[in-house]
RODO-2510 file (C-alpha; in nm, 4 decimals, decimal comma):
residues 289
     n   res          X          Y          Z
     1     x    -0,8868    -3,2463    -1,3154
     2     x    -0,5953    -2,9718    -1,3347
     3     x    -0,6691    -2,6549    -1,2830
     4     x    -0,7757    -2,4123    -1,5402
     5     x    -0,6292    -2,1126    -1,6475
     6     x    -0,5693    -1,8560    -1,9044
     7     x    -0,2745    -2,0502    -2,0503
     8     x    -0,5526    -2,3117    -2,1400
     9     x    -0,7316    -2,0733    -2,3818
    10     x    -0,7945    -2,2060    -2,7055
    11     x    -0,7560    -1,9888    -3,0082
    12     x    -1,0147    -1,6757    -3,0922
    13     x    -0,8291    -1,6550    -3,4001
    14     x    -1,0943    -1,4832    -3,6197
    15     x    -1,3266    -1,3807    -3,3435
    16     x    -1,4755    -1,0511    -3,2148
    17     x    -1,4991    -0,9817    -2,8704
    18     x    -1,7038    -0,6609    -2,7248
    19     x    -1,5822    -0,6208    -2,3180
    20     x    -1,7146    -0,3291    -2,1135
    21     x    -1,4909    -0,1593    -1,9022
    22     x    -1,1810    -0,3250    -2,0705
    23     x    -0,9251    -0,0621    -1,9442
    24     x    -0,8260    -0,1690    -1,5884
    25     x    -0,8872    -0,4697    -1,3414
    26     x    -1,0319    -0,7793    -1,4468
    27     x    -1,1521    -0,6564    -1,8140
    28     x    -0,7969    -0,5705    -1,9174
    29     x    -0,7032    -0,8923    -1,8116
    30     x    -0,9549    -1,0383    -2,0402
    31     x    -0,8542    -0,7832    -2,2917
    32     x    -0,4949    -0,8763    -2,2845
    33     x    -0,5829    -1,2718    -2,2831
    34     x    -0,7887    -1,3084    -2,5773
    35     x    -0,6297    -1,0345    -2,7696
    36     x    -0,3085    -1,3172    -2,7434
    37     x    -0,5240    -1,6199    -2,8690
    38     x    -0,5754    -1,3520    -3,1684
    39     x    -0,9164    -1,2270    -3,0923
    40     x    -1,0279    -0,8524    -3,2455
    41     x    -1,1199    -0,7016    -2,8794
    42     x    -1,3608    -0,4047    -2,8782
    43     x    -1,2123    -0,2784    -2,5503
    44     x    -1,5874    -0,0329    -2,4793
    45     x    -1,5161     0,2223    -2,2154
    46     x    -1,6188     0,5499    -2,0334
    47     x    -1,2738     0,7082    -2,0947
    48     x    -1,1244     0,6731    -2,3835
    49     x    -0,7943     0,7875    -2,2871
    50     x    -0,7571     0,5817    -2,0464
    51     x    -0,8818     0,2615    -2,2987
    52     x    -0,5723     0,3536    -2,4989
    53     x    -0,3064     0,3674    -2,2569
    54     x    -0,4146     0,0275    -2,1642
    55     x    -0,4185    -0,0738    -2,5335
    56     x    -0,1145     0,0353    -2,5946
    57     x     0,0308    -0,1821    -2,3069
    58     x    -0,1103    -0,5377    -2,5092
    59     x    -0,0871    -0,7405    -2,8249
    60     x    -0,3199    -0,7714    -3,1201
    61     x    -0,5866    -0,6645    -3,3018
    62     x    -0,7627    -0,4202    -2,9980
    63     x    -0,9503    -0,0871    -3,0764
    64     x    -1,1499     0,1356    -2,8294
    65     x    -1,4730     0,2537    -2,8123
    66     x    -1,6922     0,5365    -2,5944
    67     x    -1,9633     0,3853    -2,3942
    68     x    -2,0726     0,4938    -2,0797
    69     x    -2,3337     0,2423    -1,9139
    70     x    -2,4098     0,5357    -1,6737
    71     x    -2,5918     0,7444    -2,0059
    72     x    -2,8315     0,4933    -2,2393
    73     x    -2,8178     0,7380    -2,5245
    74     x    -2,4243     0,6747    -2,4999
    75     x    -2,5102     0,2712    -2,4828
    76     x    -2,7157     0,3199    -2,8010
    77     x    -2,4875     0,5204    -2,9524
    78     x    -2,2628     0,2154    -2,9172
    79     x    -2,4531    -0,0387    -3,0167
    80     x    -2,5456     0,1569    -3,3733
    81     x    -2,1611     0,1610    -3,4543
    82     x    -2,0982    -0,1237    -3,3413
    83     x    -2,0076    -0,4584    -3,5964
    84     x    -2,0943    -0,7725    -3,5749
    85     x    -1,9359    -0,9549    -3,2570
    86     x    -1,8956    -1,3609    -3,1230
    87     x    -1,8376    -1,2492    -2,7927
    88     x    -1,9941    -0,9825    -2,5377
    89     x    -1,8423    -0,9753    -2,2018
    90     x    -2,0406    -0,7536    -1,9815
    91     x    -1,7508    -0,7075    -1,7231
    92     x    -1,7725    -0,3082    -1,6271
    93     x    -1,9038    -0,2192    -1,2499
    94     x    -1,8783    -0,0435    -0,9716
    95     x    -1,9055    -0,1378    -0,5875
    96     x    -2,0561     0,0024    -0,2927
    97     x    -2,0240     0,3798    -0,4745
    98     x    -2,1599     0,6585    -0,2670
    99     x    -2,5470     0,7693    -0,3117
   100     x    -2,5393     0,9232    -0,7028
   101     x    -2,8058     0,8887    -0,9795
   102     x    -2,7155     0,8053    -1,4034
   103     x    -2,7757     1,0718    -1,6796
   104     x    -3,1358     0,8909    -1,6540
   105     x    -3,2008     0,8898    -1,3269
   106     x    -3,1197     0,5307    -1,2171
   107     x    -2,9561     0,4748    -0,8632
   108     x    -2,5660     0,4637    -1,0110
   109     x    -2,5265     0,1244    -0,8987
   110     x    -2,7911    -0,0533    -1,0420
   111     x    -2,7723     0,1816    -1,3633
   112     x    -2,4143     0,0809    -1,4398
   113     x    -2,4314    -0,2069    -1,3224
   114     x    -2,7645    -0,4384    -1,4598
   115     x    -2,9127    -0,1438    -1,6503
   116     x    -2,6363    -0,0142    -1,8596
   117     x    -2,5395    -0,3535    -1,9481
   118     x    -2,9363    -0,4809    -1,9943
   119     x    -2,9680    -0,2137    -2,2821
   120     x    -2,6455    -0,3037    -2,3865
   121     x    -2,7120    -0,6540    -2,4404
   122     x    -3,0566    -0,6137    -2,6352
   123     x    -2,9093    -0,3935    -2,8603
   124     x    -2,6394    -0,5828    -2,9480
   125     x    -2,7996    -0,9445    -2,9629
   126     x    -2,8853    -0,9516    -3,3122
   127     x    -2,4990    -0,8649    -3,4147
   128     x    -2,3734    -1,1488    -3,1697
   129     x    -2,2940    -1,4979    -3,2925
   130     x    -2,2057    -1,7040    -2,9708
   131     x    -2,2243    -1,5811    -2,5968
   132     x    -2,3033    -1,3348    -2,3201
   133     x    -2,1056    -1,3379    -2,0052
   134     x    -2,1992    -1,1230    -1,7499
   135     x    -1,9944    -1,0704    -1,4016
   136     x    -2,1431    -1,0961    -1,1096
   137     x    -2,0948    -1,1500    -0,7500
   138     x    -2,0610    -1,3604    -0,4208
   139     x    -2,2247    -0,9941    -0,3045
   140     x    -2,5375    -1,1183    -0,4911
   141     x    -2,6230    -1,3834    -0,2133
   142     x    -2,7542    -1,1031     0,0429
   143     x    -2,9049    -0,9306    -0,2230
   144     x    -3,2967    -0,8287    -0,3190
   145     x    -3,4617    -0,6441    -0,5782
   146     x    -3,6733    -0,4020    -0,4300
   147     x    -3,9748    -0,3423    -0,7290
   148     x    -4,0764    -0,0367    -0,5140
   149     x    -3,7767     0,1226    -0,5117
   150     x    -3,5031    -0,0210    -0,7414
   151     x    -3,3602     0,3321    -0,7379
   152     x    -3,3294     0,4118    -0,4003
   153     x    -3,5527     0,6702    -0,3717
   154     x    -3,7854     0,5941    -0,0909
   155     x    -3,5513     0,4610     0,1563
   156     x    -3,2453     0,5246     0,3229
   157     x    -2,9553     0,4284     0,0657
   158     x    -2,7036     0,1543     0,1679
   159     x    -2,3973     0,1101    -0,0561
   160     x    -2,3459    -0,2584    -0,0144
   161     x    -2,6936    -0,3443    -0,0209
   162     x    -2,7503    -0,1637    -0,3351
   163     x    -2,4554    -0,2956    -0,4654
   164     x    -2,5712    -0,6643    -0,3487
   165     x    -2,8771    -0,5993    -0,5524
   166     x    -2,7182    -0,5062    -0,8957
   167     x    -2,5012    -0,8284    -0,8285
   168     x    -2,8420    -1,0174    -0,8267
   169     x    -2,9966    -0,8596    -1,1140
   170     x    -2,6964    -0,9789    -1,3400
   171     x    -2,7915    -1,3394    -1,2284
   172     x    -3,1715    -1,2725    -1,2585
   173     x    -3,1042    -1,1172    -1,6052
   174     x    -2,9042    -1,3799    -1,6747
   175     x    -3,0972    -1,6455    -1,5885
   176     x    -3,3992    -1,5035    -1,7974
   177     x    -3,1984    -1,4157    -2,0876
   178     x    -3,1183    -1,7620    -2,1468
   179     x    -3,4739    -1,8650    -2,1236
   180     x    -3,5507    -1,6069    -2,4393
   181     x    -3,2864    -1,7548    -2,6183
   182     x    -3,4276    -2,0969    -2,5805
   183     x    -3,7392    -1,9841    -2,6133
   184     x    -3,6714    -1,8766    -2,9649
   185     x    -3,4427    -2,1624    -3,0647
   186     x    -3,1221    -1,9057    -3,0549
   187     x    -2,7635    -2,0709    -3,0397
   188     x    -2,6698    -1,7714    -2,8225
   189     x    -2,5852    -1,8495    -2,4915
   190     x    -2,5948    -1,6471    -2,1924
   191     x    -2,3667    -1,7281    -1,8669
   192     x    -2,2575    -1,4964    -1,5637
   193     x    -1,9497    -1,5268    -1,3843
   194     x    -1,7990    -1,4023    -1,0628
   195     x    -1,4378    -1,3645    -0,9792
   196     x    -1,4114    -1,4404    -0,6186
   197     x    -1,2230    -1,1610    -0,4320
   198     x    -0,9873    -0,9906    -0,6786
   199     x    -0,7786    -0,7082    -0,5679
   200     x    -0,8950    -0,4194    -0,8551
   201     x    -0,9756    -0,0828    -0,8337
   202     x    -1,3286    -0,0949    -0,7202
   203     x    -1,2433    -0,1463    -0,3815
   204     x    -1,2712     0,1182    -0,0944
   205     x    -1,4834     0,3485    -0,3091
   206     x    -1,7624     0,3717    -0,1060
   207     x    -1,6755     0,7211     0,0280
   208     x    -1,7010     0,6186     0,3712
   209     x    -1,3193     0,6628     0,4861
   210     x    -1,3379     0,3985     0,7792
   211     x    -1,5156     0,1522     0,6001
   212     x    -1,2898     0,2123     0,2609
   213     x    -0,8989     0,1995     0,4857
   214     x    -1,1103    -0,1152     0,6561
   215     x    -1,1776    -0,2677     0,2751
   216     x    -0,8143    -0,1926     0,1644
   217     x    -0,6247    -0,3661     0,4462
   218     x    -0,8383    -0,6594     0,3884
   219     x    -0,8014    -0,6631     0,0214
   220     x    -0,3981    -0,6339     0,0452
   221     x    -0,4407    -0,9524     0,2885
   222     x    -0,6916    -1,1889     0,1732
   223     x    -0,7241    -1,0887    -0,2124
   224     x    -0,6172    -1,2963    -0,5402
   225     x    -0,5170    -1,1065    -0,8157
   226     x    -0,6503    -0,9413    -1,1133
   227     x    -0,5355    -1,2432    -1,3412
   228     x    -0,7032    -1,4924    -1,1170
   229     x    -1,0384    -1,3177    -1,1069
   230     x    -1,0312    -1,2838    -1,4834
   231     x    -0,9822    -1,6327    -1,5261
   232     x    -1,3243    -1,6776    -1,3861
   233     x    -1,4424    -1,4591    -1,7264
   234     x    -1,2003    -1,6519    -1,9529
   235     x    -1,3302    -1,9658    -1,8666
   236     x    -1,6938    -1,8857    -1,9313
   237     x    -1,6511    -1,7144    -2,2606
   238     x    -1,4390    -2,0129    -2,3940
   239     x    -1,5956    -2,3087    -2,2762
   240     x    -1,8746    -2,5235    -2,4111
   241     x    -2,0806    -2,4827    -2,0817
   242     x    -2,4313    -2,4792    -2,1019
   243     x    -2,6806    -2,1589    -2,0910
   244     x    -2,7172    -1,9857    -1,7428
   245     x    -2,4325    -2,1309    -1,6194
   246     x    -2,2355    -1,9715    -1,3226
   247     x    -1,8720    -1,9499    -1,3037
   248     x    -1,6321    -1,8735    -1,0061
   249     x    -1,3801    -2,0568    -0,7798
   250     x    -1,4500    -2,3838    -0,6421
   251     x    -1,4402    -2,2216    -0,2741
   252     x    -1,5671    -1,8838    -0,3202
   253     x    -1,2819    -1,6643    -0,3368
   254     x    -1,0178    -1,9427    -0,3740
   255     x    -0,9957    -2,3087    -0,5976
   256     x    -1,0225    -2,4240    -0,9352
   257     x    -1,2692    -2,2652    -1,1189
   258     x    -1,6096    -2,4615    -1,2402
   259     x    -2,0130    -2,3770    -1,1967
   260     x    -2,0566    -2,3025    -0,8568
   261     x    -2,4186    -2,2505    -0,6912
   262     x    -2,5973    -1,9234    -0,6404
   263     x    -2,8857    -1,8010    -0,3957
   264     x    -3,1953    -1,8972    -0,4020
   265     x    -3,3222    -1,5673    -0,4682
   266     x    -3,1277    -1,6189    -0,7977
   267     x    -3,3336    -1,8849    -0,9103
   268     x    -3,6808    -1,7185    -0,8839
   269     x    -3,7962    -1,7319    -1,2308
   270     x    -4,0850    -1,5037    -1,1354
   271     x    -3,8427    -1,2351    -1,0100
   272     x    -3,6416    -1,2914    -1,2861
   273     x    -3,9033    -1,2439    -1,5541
   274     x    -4,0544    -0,9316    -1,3062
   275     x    -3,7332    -0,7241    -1,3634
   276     x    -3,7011    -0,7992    -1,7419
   277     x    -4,0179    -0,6541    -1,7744
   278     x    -3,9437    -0,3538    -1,5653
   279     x    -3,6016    -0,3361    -1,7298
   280     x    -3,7612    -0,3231    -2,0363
   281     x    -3,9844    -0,0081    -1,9234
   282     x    -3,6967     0,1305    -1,7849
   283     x    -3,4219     0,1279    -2,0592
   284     x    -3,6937     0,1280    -2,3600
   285     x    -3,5385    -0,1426    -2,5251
   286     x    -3,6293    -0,5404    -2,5064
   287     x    -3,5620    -0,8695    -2,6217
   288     x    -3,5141    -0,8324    -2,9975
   289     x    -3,5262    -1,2033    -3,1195
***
């Protein structure tokens, strides 16, 4: 089998697609990729400026939108205005961020993260006609979700861990989304993604100026490209895969891309179904099919 990539894509000609964070790294790839099969892209972003400098750089049918995942009154906002989509491709994050709390008072990682993007979704599933993709991570495979203290609150805060732990909850959400779906004989399909080791802009954000020069100089070294991370995305939201699958390079941060395996701490259904529910209490919104 050949390898896959974006110049495989088959036509969104008439399609919607809604991707978070679509103004730099992997979502403008997306962005500029399925805008050129002839997709309307819904390019949903914290800064708006910045949305439509990257617009202005592609070709099609693209408008922008506010949303910041890091304020759910801005994610509702959003979802209220928003039209009828095929496509939502949950694809906004950040990594290993210092110690900072959401307009709601969620540890920033997980807020933005599984949070912002778990309101998101329930909102918006009744207006959506085919998929959710949501990016993860190979971070997700040292991760746990900590029920006491998803927030970081009670213990002493560790970027990467907290950052391995919102990686998790996208494949736990994920994973449990799907089983709603099914549940209620939806055609919707929900899938998760991760892009290897892409050379964005979330690396060396951590604060930590050691750590973050350490990060760089392996990113310049050992990093694919924005383009080949995407791909990862692409392939998911155009492929007839089944629901729940996982999507990333054949050898982690290198290879064709396919399914791939996750952790076994991503296939707990009880841990899964756990943090729904306390997503649920925690965003106020829930599964609305």
């Amino acid at each position: 089998m050949a390898n896959w990539t974006a110049a495989d894509l088959p036509s969104f000609a008439g399609r919607t697609v809604i991707i978070t964070g679509a103004n730099s790294g992997l979502g403008a790839v997306t962005a500029r990729e399925l805008a050129g099969r002839g997709a309307k892209i819904i390019m949903a972003v914290r800064n708006t400026g910045k949305g439509e400098a990257a617009a202005r750089q592609m070709t099609g049918d693209i408008a922008v939108r506010p949303l910041d995942l890091q304020d759910l009154a801005s994610v509702r906002q959003f979802a209220e205005g928003a039209d009828g989509a095929d496509v939502l491709i949950n694809n906004a994050g950040i990594m290993a961020a210092p110690y900072a709390l959401t307009a709601d008072g969620f540890e920033s990682q997980i807020g933005t993260n599984h949070l912002g993007h778990f309101a998101l979704t329930n909102l918006l599933l009744p207006k959506l006609t085919d998929r959710v993709v949501t990016v993860s991570s190979m971070a997700h495979w040292p991760g746990r979700i900590d029920f006491d203290d998803l927030n970081w609150k009670n213990r002493r805060y560790s970027p990467w861990l907290a950052y391995s732990q919102s990686k998790l909850a996208n494949l736990l959400f994920t994973s449990e989304l799907q089983r709603r779906l099914e549940s209620v004989g939806s055609p919707l399909r929900a899938l998760a993604v991760h892009p290897g080791y892409s050379h964005t802009n979330l690396q060396g954000a951590s604060g930590r100026k050691l750590g973050d020069a350490l990060m760089s100089a392996a990113t310049r070294v050992v990093a694919t490209d924005a383009d080949f991370g995407a791909r990862q995305t692409l392939y998911a939201a155009s492929q007839d895969l089944p629901g729940d699958t996982f999507v990333g390079p054949r050898f982690g941060y290198l290879g064709r891309t396919q399914p791939v395996g996750r952790s076994r701490r991503a296939k707990d259904e009880a841990t899964a179904a756990a943090l729904w529910e306390l997503s649920e209490q925690l965003t106020g919104t829930e599964f609305p099919l």
